[in-house]
LOFIFI-307351 format. One line per field, with one value per residue (C-alpha): x, y, z; residue in one letter; residue number from 1. Coordinates in nm, 2 decimals. Layout:
X <- c(X; ...)
Y <- c(Y; ...)
Z <- c(Z; ...)
vexvo <- c(A; ...)
kolti <- c(NUM; ...)
***
This chain:
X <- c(0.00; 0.09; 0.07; 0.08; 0.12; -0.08; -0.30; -0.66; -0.82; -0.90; -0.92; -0.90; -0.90; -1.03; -0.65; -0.55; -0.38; -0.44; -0.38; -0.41; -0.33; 0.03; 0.14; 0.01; 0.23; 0.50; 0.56; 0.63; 0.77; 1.03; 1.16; 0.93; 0.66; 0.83; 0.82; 0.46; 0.52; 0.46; 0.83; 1.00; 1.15; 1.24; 1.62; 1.71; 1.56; 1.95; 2.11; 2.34; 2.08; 1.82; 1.87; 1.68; 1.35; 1.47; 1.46; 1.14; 0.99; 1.08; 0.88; 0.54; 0.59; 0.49; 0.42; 0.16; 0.16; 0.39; 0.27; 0.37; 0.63; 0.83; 0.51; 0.43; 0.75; 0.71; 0.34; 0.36; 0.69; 0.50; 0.21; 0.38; 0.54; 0.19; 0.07; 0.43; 0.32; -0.05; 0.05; 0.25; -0.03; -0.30; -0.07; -0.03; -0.38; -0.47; -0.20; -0.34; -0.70; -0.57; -0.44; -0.71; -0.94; -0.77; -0.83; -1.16; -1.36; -1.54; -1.74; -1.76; -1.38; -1.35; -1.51; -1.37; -0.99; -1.02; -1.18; -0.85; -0.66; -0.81; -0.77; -0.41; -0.33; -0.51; -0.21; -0.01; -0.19; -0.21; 0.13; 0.24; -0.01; 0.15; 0.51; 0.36; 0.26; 0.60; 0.76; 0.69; 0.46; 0.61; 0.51; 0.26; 0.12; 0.12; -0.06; 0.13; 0.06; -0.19; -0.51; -0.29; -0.42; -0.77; -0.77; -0.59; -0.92; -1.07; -0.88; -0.94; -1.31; -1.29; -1.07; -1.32; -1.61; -1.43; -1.37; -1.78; -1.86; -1.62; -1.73; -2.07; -2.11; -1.87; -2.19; -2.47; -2.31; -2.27; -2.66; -2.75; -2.45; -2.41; -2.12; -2.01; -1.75; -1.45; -1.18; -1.47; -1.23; -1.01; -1.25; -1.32; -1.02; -0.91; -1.19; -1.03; -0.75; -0.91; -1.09; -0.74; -0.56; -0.80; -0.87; -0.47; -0.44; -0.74; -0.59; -0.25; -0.42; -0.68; -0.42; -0.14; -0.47; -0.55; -0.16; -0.11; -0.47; -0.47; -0.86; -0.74; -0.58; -0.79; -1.09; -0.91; -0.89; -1.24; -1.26; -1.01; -1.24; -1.53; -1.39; -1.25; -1.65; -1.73; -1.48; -1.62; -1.95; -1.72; -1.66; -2.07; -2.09; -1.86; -2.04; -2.41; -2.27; -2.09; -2.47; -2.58; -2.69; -2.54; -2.68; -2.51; -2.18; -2.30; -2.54; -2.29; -2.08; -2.36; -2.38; -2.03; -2.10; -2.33; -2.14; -1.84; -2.12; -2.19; -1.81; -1.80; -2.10; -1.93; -1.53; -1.77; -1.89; -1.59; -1.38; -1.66; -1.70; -1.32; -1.30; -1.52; -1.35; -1.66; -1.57; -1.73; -1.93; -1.81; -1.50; -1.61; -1.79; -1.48; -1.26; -1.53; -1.53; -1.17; -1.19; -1.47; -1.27; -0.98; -0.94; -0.90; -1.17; -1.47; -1.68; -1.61; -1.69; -1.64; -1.44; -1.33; -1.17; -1.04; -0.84; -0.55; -0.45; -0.40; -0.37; -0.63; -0.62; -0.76; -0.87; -1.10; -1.22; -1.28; -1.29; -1.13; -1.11; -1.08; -0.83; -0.60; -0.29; -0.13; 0.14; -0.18; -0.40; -0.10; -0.05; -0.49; -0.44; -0.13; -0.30; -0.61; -0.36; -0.15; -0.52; -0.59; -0.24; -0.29; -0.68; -0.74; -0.61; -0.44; -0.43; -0.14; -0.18; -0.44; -0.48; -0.61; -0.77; -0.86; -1.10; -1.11; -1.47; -1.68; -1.74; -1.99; -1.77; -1.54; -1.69; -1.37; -1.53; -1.69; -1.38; -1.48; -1.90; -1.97; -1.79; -2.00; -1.84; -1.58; -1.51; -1.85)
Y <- c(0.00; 0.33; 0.62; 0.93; 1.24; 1.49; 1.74; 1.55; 1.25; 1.24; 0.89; 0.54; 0.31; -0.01; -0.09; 0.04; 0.34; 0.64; 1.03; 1.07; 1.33; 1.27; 1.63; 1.63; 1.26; 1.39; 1.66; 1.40; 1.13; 0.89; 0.91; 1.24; 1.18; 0.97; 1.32; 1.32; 0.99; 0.99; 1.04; 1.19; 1.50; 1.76; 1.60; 1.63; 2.02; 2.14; 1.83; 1.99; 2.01; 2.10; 2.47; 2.63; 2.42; 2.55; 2.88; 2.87; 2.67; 3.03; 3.23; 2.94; 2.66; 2.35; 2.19; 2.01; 1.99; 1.84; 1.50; 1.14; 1.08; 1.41; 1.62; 1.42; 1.53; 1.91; 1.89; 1.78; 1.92; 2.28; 2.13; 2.06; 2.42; 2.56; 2.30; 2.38; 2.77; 2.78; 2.50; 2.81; 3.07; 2.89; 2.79; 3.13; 3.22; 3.00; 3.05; 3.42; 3.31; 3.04; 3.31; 3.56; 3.26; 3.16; 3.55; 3.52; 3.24; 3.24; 2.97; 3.11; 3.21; 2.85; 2.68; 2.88; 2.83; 2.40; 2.49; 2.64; 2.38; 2.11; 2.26; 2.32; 1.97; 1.87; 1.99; 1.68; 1.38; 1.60; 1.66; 1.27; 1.20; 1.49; 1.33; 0.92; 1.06; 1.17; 0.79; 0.64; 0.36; 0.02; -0.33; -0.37; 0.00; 0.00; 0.31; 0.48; 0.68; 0.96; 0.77; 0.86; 1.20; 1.06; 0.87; 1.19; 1.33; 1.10; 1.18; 1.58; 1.53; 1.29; 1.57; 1.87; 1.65; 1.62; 1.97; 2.01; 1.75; 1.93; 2.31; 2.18; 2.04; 2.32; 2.57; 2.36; 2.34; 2.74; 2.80; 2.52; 2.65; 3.02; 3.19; 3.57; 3.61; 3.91; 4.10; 4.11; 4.34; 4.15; 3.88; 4.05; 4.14; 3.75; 3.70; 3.96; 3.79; 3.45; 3.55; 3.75; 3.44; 3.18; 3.45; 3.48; 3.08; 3.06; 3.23; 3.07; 2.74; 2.76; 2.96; 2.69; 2.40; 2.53; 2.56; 2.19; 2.03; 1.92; 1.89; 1.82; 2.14; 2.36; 2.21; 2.29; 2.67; 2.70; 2.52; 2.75; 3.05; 2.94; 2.92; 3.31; 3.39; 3.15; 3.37; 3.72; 3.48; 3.55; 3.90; 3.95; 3.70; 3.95; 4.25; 4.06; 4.08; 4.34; 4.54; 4.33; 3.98; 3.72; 3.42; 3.59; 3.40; 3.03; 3.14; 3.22; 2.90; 2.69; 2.89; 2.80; 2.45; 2.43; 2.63; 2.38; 2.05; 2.24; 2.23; 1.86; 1.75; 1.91; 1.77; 1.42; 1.45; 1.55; 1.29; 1.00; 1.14; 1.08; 0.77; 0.62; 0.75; 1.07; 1.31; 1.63; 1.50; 1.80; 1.62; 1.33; 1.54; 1.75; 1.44; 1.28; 1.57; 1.61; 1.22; 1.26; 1.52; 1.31; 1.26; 0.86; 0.80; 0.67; 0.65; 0.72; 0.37; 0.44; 0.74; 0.64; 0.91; 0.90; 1.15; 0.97; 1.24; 1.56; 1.39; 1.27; 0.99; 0.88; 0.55; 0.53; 0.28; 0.43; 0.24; 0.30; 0.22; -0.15; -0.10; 0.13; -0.07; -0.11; 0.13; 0.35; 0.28; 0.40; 0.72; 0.79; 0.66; 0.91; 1.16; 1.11; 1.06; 1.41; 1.59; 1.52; 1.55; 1.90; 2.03; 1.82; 2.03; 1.78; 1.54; 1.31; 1.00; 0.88; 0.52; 0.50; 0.12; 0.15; -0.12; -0.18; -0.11; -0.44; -0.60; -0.82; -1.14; -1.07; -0.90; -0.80; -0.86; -1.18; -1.37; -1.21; -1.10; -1.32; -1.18; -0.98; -0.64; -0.73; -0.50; -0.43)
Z <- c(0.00; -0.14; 0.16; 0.04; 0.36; 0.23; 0.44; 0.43; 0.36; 0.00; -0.20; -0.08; -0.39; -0.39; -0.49; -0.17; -0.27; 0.02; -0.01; 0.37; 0.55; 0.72; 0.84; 1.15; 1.16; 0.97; 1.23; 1.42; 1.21; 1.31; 1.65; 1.74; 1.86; 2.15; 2.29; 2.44; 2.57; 2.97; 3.11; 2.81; 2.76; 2.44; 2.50; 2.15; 2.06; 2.06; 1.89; 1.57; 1.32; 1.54; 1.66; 1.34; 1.50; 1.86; 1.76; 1.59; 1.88; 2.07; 1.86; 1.87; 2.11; 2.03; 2.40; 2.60; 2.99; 3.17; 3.17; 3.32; 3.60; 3.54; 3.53; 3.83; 3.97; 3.92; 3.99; 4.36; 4.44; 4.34; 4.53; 4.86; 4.87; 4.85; 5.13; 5.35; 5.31; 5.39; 5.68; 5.85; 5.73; 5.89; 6.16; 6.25; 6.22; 6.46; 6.70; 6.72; 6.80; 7.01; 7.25; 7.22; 7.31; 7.62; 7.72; 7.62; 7.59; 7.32; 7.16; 6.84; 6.84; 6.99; 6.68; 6.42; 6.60; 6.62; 6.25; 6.17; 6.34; 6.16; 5.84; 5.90; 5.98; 5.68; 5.48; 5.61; 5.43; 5.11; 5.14; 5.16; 4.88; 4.65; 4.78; 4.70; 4.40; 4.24; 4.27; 3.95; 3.82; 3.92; 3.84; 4.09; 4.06; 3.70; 3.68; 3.96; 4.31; 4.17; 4.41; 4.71; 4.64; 4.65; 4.96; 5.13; 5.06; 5.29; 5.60; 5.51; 5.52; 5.86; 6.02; 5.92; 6.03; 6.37; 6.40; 6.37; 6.59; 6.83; 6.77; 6.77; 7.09; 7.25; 7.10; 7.27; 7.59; 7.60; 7.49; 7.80; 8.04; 7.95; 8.06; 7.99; 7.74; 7.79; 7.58; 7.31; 7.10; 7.09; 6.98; 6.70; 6.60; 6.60; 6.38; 6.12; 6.14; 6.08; 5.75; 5.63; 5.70; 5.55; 5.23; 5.15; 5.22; 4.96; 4.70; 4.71; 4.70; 4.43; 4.19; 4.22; 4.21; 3.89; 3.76; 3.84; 3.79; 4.16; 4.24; 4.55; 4.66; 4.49; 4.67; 4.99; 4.80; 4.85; 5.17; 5.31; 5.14; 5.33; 5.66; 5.64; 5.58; 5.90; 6.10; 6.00; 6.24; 6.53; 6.45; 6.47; 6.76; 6.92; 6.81; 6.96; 7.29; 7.27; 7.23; 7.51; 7.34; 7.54; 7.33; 7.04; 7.08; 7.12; 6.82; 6.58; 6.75; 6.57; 6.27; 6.15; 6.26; 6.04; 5.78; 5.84; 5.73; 5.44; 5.35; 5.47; 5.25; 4.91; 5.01; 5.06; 4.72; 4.51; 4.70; 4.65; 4.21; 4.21; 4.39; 4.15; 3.85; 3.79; 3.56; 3.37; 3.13; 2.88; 2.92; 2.71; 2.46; 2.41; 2.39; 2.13; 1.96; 1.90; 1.80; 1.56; 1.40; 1.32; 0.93; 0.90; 1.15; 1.10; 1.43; 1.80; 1.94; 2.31; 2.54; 2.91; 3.13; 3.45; 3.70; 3.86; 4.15; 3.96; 3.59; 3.39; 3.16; 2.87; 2.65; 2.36; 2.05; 1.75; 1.39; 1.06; 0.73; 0.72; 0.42; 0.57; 0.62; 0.99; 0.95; 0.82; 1.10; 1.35; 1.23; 1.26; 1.64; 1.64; 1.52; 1.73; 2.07; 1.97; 1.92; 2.25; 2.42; 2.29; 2.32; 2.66; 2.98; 3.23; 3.01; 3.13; 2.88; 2.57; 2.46; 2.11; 1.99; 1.64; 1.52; 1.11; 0.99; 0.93; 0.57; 0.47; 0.51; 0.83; 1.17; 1.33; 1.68; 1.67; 1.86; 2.17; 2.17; 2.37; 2.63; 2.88; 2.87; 2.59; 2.32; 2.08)
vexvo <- c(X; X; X; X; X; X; X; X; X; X; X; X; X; X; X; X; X; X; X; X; X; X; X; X; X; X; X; X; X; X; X; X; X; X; X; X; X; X; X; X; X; X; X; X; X; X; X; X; X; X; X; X; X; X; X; X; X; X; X; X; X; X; X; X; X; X; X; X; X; X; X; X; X; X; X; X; X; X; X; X; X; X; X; X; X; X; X; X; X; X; X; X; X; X; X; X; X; X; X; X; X; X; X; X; X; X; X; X; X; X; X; X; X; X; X; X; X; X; X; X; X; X; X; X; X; X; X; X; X; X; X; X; X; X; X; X; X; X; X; X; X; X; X; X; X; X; X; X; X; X; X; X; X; X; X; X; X; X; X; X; X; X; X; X; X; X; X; X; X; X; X; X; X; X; X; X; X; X; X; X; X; X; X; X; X; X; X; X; X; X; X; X; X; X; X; X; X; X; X; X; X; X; X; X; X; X; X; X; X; X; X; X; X; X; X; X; X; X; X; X; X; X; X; X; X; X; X; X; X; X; X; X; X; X; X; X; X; X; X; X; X; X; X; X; X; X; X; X; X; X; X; X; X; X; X; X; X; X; X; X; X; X; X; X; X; X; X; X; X; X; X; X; X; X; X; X; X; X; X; X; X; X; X; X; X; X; X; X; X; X; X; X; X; X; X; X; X; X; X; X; X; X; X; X; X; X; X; X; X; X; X; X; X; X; X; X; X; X; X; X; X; X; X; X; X; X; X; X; X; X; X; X; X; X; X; X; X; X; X; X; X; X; X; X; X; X; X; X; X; X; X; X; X; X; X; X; X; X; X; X; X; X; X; X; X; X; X; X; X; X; X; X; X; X; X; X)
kolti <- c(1; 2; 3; 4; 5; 6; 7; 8; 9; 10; 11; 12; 13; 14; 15; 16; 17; 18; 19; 20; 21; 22; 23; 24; 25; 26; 27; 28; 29; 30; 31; 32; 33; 34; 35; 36; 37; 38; 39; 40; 41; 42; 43; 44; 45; 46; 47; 48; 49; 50; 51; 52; 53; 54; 55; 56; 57; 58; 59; 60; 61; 62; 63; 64; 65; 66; 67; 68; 69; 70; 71; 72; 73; 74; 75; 76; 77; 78; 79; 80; 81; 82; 83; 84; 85; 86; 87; 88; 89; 90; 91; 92; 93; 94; 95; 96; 97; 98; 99; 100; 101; 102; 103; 104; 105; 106; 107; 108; 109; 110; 111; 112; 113; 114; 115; 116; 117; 118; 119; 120; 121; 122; 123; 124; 125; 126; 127; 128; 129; 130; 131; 132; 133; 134; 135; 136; 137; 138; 139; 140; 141; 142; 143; 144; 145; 146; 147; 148; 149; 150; 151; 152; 153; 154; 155; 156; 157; 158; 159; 160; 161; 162; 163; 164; 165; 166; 167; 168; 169; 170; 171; 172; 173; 174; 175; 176; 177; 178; 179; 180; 181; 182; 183; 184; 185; 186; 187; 188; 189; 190; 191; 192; 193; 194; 195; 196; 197; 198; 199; 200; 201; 202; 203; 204; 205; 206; 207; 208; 209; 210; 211; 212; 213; 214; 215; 216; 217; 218; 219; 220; 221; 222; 223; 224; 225; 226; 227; 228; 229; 230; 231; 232; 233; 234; 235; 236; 237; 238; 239; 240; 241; 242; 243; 244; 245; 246; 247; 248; 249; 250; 251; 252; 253; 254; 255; 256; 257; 258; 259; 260; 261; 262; 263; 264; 265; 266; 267; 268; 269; 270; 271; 272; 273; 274; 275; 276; 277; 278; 279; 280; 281; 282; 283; 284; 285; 286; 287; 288; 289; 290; 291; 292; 293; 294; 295; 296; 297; 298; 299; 300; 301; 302; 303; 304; 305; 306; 307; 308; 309; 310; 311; 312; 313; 314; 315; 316; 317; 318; 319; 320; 321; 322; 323; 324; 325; 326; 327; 328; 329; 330; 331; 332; 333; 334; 335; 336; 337; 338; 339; 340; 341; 342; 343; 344; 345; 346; 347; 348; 349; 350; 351; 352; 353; 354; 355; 356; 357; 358; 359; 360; 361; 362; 363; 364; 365; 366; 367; 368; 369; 370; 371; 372; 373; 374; 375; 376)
***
């Protein structure tokens, strides 16, 4: 068979002969494309020969996001600085209410404090999972450490459910067993300096989330957002009884309980979508889409997608020409894996299966229908 690498799809003969369209493969011919492989790097960019496409790749980069073990790599080590830094910012907050409560003995100060506490010992499992998930796959976890991140999840949402449980009951005792609170200033100045410290903690966290695709730690972002609104509660708690309502402060104790299940129900969620492999649904149109536009093939027979700690990964069945030759048939799955490498953000790795389309004398799944959940 004849392949000719021209921009589109134009002819396939019944003698075989194929005008396909190879630039997108010949950009990448020969050794090339190993480049987007998970673990390799752009090593030969400066090789003699080479600097004229360095130089251009200046002026319009050709690159995807860091994917595989060395994206791992410089995804969690950028990950665990942002966990080290908002450990000591919320570690500081809280060491500053901690004090003002022992002056004054506030519930609401009380809950939002073990609130901070809790949230900044959450940092530790996330940090281990973002440090287990920088050791490369192995033999017996093939598809490496990335669930670490996942089941670090777990422990954050047991840990803020404690805190509730804790700050809770701490708020129902005071409403049964009240008890006058003092320093109210400077209960409400702790409280500004709870919501400043959660808000900068917040930002730092969601911003480098989004940079590395950790779901994880931008999810503790917003949890981290929501807990500087629950301390402007003890800022108002402080201001209630301040204008003589004594209740005030066990009242807004309860109210950032209650704001603190809210969080716990949503970090529940995400964590049980990701432990059973949920994704966006406009994920799989986009990556059906970008299939479906492939010249070369012919139908998008299934799309699976899965995030595996901060990368996201990909396999799909699509079907072809059953003339196309084999060396043919790579370059569409080529083609189809670099589309998505490229238009798919976090993408870390694409499996391509390309079935030939059926003919009237050979069904190229027949050996395995029978199979419950084989390949149809």
């Amino acid at each position: 068979m004849l392949i000719r690498l021209d921009r589109n799809v134009r002819t396939a003969s019944s003698a075989g002969t194929i005008e396909w369209m190879g630039s997108e493969v010949r950009h990448h011919e020969h050794g090339e494309h190993r480049q987007h492989e998970p673990g390799r790097r752009h090593r030969d960019r400066l090789r003699p020969g080479r600097l004229l496409g360095a130089a251009r790749e200046l002026v319009h980069p050709h690159s995807h996001e860091v994917t595989g073990v060395d994206g791992a790599s410089v995804a969690g080590a950028e990950g665990m600085r942002a966990l080290a830094l908002s450990l000591g910012g919320l570690a500081a907050t809280a060491g500053v209410q901690l004090i003002v409560l022992v002056l004054s003995g506030s519930v609401a100060l009380l809950a939002d404090t073990i609130h901070n506490f809790a949230d900044a010992l959450t940092a530790v499992p996330l940090g281990v999972a973002f440090w287990l998930g920088r050791r490369p796959a192995s033999r017996r976890y093939t598809y490496g450490y990335g669930r670490s991140e996942d089941l670090a999840g777990i422990f954050v949402v047991m840990t803020v459910a404690a805190s509730a449980a804790v700050a809770g009951y701490e708020a129902i005792d005071r409403l049964l067993h009240p008890a006058g609170v003092g320093n109210v200033g400077w209960v409400a100045v702790a409280g500004v300096v709870g919501f400043l410290g959660n808000e900068l903690v917040a930002r730092y966290r969601i911003t480098v989330g989004r940079r590395i695709g950790s779901a994880a730690l931008e999810a503790d972002g917003h949890h981290a957002r929501t807990d500087g609104l629950t301390s402007l509660g003890v800022v108002a708690g402080a201001i209630g009884v301040a204008l003589g309502w004594q209740a005030a402060d066990p009242f807004f104790g309860l109210l950032i309980t209650a704001t603190i299940l809210v969080v716990v129900r949503s970090a529940a969620r995400d964590v049980y979508r990701r432990l059973m492999d949920a994704v966006d649904p406009q994920l799989v149109d986009q990556v059906e889409g970008l299939l479906q536009s492939t010249p070369g093939v012919m139908s998008v027979d299934a799309v699976r997608l899965r995030w595996i700690g901060h990368r996201l990964h990909a396999e799909s069945d699509v079907t072809s020409d059953a003339r196309l030759s084999l060396p043919a048939a790579h370059d569409v799955a080529e083609v189809a894996r670099h589309r998505l490498l490229h238009g798919v953000r976090r993408l870390g790795s694409a499996t391509i299966h390309v079935s030939p389309s059926a003919t009237d004398d050979h069904d190229p799944h027949a050996l395995t229908a029978h199979h419950a959940g084989g390949v149809t």
